[in-house]
N, CA, C and O atoms as CSV, one atom per row, in Angstrom:
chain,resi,resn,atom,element,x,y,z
A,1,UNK,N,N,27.497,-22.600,-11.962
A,1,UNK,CA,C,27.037,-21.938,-10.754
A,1,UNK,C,C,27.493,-20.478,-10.788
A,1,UNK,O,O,28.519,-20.266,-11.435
A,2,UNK,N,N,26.929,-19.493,-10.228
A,2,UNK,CA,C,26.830,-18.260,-10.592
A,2,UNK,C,C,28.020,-17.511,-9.401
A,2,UNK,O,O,28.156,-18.312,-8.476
A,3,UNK,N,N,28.568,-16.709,-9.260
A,3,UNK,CA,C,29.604,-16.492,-8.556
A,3,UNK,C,C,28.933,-15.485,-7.800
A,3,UNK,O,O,28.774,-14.344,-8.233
A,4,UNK,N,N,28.594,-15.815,-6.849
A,4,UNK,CA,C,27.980,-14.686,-5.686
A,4,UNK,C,C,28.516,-13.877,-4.998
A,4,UNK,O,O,27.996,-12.898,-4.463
A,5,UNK,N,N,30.218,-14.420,-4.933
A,5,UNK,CA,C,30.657,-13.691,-3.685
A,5,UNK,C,C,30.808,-12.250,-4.133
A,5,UNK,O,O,31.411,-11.522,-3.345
A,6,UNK,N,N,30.361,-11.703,-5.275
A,6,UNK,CA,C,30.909,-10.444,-6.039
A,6,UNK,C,C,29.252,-9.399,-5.181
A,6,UNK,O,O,29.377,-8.300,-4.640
A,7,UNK,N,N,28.332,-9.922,-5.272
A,7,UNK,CA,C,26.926,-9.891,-4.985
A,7,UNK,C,C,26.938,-9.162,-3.136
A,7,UNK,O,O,27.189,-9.821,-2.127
A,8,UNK,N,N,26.575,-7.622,-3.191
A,8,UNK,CA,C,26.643,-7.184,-1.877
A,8,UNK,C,C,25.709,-7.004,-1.102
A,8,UNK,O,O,25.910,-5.995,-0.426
A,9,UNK,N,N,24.454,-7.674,-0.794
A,9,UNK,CA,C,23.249,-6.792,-0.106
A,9,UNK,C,C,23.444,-5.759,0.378
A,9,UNK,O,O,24.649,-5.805,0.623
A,10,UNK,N,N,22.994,-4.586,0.781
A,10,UNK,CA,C,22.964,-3.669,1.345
A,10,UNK,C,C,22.331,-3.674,2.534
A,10,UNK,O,O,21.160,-4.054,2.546
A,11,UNK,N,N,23.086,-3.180,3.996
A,11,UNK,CA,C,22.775,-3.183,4.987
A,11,UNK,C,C,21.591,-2.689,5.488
A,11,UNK,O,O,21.214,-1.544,5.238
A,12,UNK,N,N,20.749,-3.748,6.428
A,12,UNK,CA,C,19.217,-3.192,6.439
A,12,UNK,C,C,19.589,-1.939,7.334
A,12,UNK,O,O,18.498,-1.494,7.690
A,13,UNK,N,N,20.294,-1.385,7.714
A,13,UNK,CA,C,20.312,-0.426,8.343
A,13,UNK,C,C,20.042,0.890,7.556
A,13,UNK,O,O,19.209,1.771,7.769
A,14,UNK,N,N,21.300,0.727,6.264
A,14,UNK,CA,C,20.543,1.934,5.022
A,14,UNK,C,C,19.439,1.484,4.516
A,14,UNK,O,O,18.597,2.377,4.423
A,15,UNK,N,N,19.053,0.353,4.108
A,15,UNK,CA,C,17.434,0.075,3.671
A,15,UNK,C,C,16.181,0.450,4.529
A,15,UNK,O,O,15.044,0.683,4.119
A,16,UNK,N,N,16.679,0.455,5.900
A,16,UNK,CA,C,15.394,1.236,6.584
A,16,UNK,C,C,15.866,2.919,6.595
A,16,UNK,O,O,14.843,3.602,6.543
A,17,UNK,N,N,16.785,3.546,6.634
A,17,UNK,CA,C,16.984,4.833,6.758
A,17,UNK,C,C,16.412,5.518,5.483
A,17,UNK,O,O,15.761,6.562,5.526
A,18,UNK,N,N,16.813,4.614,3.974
A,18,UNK,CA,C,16.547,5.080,2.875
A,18,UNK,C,C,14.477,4.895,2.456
A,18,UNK,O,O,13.821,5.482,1.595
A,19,UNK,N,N,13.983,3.744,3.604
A,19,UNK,CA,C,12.742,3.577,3.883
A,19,UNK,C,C,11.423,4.972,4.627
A,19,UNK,O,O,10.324,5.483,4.409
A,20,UNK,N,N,12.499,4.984,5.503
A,20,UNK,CA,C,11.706,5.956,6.407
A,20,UNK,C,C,11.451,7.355,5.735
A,20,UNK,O,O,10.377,7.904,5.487
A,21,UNK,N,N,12.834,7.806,5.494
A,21,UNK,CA,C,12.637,9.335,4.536
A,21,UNK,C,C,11.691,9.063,3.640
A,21,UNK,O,O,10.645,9.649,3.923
A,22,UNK,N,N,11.612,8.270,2.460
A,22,UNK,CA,C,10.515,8.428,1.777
A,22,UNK,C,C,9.280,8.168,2.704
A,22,UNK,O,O,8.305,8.884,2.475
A,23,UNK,N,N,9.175,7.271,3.695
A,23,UNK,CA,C,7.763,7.169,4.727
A,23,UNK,C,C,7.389,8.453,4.872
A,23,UNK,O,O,6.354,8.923,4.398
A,24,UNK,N,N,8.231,9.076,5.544
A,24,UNK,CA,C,8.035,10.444,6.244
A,24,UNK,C,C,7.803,11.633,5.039
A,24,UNK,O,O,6.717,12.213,5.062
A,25,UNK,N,N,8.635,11.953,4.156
A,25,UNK,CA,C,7.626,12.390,2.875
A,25,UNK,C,C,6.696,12.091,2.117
A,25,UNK,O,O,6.505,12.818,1.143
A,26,UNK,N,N,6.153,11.353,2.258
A,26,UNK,CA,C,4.779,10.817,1.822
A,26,UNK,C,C,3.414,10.878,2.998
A,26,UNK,O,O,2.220,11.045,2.750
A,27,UNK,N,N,3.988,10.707,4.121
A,27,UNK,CA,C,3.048,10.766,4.876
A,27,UNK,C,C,2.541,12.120,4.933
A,27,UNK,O,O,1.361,12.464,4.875
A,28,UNK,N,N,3.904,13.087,5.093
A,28,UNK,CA,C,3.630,14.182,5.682
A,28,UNK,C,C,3.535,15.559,4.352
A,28,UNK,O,O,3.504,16.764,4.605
A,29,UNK,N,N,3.512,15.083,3.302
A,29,UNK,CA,C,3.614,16.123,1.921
A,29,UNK,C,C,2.890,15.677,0.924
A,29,UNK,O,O,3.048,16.282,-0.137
A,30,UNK,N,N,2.018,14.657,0.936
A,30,UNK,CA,C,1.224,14.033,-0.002
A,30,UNK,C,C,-0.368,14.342,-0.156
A,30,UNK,O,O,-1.234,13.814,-0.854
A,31,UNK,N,N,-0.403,15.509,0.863
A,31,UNK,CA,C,-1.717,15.823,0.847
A,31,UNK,C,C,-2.772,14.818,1.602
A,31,UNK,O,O,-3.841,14.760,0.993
A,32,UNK,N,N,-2.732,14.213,2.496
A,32,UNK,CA,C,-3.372,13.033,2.555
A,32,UNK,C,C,-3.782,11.689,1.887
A,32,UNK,O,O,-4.582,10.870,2.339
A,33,UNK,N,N,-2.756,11.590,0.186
A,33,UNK,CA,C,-3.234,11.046,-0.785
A,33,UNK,C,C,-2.829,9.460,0.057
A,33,UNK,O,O,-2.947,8.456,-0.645
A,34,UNK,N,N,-2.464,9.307,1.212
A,34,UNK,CA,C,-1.865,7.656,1.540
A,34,UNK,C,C,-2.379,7.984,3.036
A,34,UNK,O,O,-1.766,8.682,3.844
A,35,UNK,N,N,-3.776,7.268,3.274
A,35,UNK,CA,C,-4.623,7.623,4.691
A,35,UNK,C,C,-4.282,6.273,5.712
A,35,UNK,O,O,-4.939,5.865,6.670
A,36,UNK,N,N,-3.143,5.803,5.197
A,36,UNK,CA,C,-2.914,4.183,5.960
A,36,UNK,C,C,-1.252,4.434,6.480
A,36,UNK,O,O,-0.782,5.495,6.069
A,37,UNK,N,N,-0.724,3.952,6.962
A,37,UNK,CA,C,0.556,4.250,7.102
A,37,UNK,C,C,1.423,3.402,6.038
A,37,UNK,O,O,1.561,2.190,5.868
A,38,UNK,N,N,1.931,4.499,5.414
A,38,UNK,CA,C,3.286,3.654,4.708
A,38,UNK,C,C,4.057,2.530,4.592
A,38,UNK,O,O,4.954,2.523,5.435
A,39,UNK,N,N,4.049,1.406,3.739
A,39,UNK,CA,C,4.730,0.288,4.152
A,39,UNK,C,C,5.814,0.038,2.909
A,39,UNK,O,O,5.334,0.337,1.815
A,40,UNK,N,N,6.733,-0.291,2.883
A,40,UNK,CA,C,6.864,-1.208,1.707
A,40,UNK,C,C,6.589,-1.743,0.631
A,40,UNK,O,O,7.307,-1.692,-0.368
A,41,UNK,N,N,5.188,-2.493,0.743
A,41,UNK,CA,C,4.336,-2.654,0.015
A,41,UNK,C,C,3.214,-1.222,-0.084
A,41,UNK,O,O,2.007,-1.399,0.082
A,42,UNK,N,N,3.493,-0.541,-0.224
A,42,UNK,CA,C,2.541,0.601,-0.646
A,42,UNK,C,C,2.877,1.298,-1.964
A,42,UNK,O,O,3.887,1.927,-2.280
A,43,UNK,N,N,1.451,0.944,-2.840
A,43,UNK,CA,C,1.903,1.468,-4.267
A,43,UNK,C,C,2.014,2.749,-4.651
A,43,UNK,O,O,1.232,3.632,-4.298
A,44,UNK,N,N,3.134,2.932,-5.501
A,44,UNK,CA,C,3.269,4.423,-5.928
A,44,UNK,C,C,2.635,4.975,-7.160
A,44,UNK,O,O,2.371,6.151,-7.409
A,45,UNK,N,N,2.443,3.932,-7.868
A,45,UNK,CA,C,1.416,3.758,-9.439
A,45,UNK,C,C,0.687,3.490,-9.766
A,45,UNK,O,O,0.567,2.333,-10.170
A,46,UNK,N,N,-0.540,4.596,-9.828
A,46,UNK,CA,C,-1.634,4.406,-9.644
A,46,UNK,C,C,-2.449,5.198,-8.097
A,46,UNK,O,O,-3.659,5.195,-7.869
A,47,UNK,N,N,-1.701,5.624,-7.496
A,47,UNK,CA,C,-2.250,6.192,-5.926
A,47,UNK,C,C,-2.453,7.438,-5.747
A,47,UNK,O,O,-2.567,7.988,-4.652
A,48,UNK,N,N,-2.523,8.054,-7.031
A,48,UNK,CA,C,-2.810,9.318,-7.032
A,48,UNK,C,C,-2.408,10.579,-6.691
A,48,UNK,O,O,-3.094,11.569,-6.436
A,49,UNK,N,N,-0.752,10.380,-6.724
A,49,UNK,CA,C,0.046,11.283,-6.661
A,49,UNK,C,C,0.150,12.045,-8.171
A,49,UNK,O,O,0.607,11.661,-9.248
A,50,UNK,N,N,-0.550,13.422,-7.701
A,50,UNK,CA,C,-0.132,14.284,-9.085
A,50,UNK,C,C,0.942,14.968,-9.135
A,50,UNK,O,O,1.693,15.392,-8.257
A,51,UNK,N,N,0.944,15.047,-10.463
A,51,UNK,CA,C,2.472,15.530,-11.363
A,51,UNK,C,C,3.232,16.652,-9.974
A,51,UNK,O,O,4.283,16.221,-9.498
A,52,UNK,N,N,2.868,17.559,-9.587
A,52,UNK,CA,C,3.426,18.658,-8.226
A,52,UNK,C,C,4.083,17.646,-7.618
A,52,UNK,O,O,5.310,17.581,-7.686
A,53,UNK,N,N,3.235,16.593,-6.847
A,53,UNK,CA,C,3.728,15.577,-5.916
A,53,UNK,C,C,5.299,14.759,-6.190
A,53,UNK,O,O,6.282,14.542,-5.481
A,54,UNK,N,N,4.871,14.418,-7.795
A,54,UNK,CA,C,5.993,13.537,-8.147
A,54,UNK,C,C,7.367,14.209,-8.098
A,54,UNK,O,O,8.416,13.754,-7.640
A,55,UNK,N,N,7.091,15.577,-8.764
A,55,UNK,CA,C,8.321,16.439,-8.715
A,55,UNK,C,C,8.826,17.250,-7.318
A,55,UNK,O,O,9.870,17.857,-7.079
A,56,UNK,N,N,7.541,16.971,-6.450
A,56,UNK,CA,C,8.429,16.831,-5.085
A,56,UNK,C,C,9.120,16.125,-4.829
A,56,UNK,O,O,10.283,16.347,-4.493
A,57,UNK,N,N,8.678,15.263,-4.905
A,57,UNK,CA,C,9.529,14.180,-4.263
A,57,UNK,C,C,10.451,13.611,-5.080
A,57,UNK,O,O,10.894,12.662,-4.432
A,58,UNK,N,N,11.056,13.656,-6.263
A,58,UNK,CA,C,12.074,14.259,-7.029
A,58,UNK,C,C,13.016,15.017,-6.607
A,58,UNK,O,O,14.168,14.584,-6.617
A,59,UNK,N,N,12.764,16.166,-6.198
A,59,UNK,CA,C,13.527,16.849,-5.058
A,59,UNK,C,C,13.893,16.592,-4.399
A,59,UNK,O,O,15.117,16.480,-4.461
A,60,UNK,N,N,13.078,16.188,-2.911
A,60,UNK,CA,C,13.422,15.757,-2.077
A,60,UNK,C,C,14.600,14.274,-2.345
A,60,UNK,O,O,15.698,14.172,-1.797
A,61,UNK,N,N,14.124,13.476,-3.108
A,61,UNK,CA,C,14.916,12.225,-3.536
A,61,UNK,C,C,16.274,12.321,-3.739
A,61,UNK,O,O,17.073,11.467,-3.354
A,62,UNK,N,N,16.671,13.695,-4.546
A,62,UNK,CA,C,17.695,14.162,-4.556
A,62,UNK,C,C,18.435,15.394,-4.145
A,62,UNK,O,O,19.458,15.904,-4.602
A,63,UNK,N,N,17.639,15.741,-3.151
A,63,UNK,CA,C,18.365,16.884,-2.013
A,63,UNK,C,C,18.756,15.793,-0.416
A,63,UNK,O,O,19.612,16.153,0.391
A,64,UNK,N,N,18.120,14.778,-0.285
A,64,UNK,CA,C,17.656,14.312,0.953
A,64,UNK,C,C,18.354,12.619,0.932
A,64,UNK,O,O,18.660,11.994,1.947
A,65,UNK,N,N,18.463,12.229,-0.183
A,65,UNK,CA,C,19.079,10.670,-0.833
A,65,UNK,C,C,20.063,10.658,-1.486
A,65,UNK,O,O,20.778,9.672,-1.662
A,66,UNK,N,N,20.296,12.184,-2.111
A,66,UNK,CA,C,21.460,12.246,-3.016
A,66,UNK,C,C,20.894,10.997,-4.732
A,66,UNK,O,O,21.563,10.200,-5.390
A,67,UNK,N,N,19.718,11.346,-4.817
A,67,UNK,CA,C,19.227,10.152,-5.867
A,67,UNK,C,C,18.674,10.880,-7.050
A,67,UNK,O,O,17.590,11.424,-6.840
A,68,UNK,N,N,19.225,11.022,-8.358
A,68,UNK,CA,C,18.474,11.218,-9.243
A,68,UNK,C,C,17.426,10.458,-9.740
A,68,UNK,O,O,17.774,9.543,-10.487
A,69,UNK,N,N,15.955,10.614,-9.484
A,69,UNK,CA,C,15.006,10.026,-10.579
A,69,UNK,C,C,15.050,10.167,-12.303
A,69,UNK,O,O,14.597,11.199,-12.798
A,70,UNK,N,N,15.519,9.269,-13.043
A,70,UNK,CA,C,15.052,9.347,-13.952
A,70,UNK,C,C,14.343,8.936,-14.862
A,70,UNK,O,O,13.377,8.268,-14.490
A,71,UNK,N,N,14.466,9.092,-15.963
A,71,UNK,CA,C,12.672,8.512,-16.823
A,71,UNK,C,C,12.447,7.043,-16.691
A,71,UNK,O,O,11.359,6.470,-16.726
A,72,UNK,N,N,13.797,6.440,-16.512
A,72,UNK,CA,C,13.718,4.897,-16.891
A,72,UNK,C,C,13.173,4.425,-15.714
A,72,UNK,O,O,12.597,3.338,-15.709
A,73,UNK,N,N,13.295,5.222,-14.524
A,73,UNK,CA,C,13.072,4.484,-13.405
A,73,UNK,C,C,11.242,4.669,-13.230
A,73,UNK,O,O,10.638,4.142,-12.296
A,74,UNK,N,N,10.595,5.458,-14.248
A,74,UNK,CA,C,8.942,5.468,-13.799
A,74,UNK,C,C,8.066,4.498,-14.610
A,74,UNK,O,O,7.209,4.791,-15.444
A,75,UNK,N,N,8.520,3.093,-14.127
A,75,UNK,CA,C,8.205,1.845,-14.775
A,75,UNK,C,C,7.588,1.006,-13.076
A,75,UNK,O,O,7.901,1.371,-11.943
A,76,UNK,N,N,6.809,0.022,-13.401
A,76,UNK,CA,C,6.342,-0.984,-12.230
A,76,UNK,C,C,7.473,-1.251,-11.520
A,76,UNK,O,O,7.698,-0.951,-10.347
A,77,UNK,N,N,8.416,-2.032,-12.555
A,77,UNK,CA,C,9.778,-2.447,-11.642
A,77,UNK,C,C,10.789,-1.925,-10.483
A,77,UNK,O,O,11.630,-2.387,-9.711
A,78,UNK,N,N,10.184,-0.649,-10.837
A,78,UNK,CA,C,11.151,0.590,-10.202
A,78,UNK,C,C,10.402,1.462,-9.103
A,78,UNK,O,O,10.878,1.947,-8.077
A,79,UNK,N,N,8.833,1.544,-9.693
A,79,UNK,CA,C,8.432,2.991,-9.024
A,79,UNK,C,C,6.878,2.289,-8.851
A,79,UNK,O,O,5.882,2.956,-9.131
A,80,UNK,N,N,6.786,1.131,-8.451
A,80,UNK,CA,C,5.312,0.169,-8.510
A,80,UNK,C,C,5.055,0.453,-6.955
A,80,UNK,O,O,3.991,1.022,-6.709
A,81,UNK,N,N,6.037,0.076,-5.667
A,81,UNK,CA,C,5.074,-0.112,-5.069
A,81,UNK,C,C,6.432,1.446,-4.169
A,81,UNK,O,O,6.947,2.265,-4.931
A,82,UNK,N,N,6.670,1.493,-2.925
A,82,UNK,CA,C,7.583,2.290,-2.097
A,82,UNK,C,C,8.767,1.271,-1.685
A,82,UNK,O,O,9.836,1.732,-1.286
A,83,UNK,N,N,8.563,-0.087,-1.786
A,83,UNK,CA,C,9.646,-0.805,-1.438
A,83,UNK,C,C,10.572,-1.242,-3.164
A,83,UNK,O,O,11.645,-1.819,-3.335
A,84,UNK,N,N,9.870,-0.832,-3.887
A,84,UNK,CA,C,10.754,-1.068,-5.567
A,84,UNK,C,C,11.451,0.269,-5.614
A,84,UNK,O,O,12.676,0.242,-5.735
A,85,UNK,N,N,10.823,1.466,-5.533
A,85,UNK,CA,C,11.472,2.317,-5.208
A,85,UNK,C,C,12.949,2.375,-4.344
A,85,UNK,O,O,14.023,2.719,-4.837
A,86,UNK,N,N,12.768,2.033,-3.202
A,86,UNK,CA,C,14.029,1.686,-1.963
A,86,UNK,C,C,14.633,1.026,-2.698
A,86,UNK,O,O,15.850,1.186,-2.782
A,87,UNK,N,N,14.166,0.353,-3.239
A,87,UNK,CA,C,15.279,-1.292,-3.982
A,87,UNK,C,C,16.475,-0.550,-4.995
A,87,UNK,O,O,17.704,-0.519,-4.950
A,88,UNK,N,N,15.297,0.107,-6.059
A,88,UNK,CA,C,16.319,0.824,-6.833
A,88,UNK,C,C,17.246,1.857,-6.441
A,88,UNK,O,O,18.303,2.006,-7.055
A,89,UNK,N,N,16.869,2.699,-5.299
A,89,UNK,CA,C,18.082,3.954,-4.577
A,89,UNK,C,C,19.473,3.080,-4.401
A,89,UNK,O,O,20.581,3.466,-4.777
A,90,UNK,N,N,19.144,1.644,-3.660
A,90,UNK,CA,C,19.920,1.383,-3.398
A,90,UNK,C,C,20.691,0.446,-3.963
A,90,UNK,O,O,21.771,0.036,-3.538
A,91,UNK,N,N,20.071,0.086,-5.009
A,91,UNK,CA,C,20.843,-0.870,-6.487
A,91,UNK,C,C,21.353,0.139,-7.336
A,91,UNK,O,O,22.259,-0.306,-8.041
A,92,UNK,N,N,21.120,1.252,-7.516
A,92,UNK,CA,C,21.846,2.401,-7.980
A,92,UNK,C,C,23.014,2.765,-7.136
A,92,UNK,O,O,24.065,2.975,-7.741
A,93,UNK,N,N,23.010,2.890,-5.667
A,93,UNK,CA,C,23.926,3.124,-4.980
A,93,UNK,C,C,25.190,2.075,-5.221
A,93,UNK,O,O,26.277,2.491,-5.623
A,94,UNK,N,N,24.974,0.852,-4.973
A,94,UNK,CA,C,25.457,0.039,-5.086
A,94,UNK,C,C,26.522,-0.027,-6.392
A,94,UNK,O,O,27.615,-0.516,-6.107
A,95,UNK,N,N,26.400,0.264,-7.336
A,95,UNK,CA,C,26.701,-0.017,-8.987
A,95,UNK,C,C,27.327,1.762,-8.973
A,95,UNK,O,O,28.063,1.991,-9.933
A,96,UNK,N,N,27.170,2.614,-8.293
A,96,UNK,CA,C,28.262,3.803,-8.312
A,96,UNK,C,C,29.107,3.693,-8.025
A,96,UNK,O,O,29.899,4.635,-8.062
């Protein structure tokens, strides 16, 4: 049996704070490229954010999250939908 108690979720309180900022930059800096409101499930690969966009929000990720993007993270697992994204800020956070 696997020893869990080591295992921390992270409080939905930072999972929605670390949610919303990216909501709110995407809604409001994406050019209109996301005409639905932001969810969780909203994909980042494939939705037609160009290269300008990505390296905004790169920026922002790490002026605003304190989060470096890097190469490994622009995979499905990581950067597929806005809630894999959140997952990883804060599985990175976690493991610092």
């Amino acid at each position: 049996m696997a020893n869990t108690a080591s295992f921390k979720a992270p409080p939905a309180a930072e999972q929605d704070a670390v949610f919303q900022a990216i909501k709110r930059f995407l809604e409001n800096r994406t050019g209109g490229v996301f005409t639905q409101p932001v969810e969780l499930s909203t994909p980042l690969m494939n939705s037609h954010l160009d290269s300008l966009t990505v390296l905004q929000l790169m920026m922002f990720l790490s002026d605003e999250l304190q989060f470096e993007l890097q190469e490994d993270d622009f995979v499905e697992e990581h950067f597929g939908t806005v809630g894999a994204l959140v997952a990883r800020i804060l599985a990175r956070r976690g493991a610092a």
